[in-house]
C-alpha positions as CSV (number, residue, x, y, z in Angstrom):
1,X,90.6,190.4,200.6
2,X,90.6,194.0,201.0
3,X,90.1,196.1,197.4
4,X,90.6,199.6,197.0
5,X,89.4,201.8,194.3
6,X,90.4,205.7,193.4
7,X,88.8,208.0,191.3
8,X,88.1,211.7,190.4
9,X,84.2,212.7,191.4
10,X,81.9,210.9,188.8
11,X,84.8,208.7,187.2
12,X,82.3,205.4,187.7
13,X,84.3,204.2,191.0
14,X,81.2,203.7,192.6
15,X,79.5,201.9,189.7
16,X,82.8,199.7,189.0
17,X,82.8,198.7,193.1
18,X,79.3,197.8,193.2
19,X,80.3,195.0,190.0
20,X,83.3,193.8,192.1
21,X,80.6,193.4,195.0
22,X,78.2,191.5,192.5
23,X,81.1,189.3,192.2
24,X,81.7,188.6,196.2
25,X,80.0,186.5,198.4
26,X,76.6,186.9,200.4
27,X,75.7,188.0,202.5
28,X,76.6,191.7,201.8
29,X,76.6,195.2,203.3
30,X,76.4,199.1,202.4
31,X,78.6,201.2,204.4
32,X,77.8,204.5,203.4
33,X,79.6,207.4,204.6
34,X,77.9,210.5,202.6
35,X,75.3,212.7,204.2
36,X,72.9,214.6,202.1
37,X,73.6,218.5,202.6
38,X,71.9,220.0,199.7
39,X,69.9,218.8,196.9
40,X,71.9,217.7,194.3
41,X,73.7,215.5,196.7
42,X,70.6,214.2,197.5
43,X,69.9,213.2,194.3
44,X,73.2,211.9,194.0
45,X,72.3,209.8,197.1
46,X,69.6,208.3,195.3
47,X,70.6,207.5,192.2
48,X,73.2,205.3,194.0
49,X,70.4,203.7,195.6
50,X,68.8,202.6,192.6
51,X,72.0,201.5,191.1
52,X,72.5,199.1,194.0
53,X,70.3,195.9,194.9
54,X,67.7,196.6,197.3
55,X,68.7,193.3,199.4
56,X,71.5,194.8,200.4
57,X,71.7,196.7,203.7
58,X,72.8,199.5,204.2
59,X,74.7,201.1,207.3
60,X,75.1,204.6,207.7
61,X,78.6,205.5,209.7
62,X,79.7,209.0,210.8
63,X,83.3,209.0,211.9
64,X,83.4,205.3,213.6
65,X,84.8,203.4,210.6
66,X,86.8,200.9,212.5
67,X,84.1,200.1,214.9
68,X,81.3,199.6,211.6
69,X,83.8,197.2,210.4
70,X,84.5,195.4,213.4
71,X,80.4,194.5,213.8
72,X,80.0,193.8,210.1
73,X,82.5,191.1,210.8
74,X,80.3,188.4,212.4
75,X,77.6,189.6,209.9
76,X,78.5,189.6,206.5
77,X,80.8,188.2,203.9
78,X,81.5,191.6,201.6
79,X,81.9,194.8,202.8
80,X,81.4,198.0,199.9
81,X,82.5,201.3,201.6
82,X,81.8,204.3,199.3
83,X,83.1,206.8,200.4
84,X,86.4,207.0,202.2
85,X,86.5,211.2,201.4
86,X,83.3,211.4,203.3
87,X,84.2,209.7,206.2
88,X,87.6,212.1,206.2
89,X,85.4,215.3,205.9
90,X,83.6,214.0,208.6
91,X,86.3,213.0,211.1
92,X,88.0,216.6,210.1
93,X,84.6,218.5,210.8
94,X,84.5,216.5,214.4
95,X,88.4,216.7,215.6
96,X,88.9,213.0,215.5
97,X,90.9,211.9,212.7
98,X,94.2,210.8,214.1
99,X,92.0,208.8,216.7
100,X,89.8,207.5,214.1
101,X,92.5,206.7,211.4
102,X,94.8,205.0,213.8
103,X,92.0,203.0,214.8
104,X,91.1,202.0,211.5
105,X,95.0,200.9,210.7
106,X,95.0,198.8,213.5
107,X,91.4,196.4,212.6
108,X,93.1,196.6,208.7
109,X,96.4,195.4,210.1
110,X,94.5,192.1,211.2
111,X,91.6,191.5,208.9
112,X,90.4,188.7,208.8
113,X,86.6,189.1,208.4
114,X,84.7,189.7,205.2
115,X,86.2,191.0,202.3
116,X,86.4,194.7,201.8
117,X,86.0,197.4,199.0
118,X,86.6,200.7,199.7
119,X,85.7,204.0,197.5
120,X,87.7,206.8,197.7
121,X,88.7,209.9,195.3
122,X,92.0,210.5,194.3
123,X,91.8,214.1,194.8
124,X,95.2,215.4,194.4
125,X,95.3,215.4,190.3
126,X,94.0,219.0,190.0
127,X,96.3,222.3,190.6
128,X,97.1,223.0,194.4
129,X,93.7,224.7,196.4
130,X,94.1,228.2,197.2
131,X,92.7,227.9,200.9
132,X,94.7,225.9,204.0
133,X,91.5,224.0,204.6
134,X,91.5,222.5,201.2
135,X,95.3,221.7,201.4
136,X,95.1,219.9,204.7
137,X,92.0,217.9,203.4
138,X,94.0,217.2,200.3
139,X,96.9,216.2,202.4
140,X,95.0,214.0,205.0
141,X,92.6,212.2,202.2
142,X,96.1,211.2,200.4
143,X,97.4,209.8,203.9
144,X,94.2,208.0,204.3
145,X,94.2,206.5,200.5
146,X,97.8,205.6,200.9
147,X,96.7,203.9,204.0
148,X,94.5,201.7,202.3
149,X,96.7,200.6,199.4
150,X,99.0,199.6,201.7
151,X,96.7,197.0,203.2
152,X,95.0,196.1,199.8
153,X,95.8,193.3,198.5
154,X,94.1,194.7,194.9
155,X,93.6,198.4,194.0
156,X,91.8,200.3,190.9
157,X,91.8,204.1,189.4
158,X,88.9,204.2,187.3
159,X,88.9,207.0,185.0
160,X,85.8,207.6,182.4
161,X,84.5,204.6,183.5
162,X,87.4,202.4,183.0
163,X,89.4,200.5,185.5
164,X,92.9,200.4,185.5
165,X,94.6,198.2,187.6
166,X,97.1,199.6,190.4
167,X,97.9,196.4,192.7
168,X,97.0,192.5,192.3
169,X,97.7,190.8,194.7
C-alpha cells in the first residue's frame, strides 16, 4: 500500500505519518531526505528523532529515491519517507530531476514491496513567489505530489494537526 500525506511546514504531517507507521508492519525503515543546513533545522532534525523509535533505521538518501526504495524492498515491510520537498530541492540543486522523477514513476508503477508513506508539503496554498526559482520549485514539487497521489492508494492533508482524508482506497 502506498500512503501519501500533504501538509503546510509544521502542520503535524510528520507526527500523523510516523502513527500510520506505528500501525504497519515490521520490520521498518526511515528514509530521510533533509540535510541539516543551519541550526534550527538541526534542531528540527532532532526533535524528529526523538519523536520516532530508536529501532528504527534510518537511511539518509540524496537524490536516488527510486534506487533507496528498490533495496528497502527485500528489507523491510514499511517504508516512512519524510520528506518528498527535500528530496526535490535536492534533485533541483543537482540537475537531475526529470532523471530522478521518471525513475521513481516507474518502481511506483509496479510496487510490490513494502508499504510506503510519503511526506510531502503542499506548498502551493500561499500567494504566488516573487522569484522564478521559487515558481519553478513550486511548480515541480506540485508535479511530484500529484505524482504520488496518483499511485496512492490512500492520501492525507493534515492541517493543525488534523488529518483529513483525500483518497481511500
Amino acid at each position: 500500500m502506498i500512503t501519501l500525506i500533504l501538509g503546510g511546514n509544521k502542520s503535524g504531517k510528520s507526527t500523523f505519518a510516523l502513527e500510520q507507521l506505528d500501525g504497519c508492519k515490521a520490520p521498518q525503515a526511515f528514509i530521510a531526505t533533509g540535510k541539516s543546513q543551519d541550526f534550527g533545522f538541526r534542531q528540527q532534525i532532532i526533535d524528529h528523532k526523538i519523536e520516532r523509535s530508536s529501532t528504527i533505521p534510518v537511511i539518509e538518501v540524496d537524490t536516488n529515491l527510486p534506487q533507496s526504495l528498490i533495496n528497502a524492498k527485500g528489507l523491510y515491510q514499511s517504508v516512512l519517507v519524510d520528506s518528498m520537498d527535500f528530496w526535490v530541492f535536492q534533485c533541483i540543486q543537482n540537475g537531475c530531476l526529470p532523471e530522478q522523477c521518471a525513475a521513481l514513476e516507474e518502481v511506483l508503477s509496479t510496487w510490490t514491496g513494502p508499504d510506503l508513506i510519503f511526506v510531502s508539503v503542499e506548498i502551493g496554498l500561499g500567494p504566488l513567489p516573487a522569484s522564478s526559482e521559487a515558481r519553478a520549485f513550486v511548480r515541480e514539487l506540485g508535479a511530484v505530489n500529484q505524482m504520488l497521489a496518483r499511485f496512492a492508494h490512500k492520501a492525507y492533508f493534515v492541517a493543525a494537526g488534523l488529518p483529513l482524508t483525500l483518497k481511500n482506497g
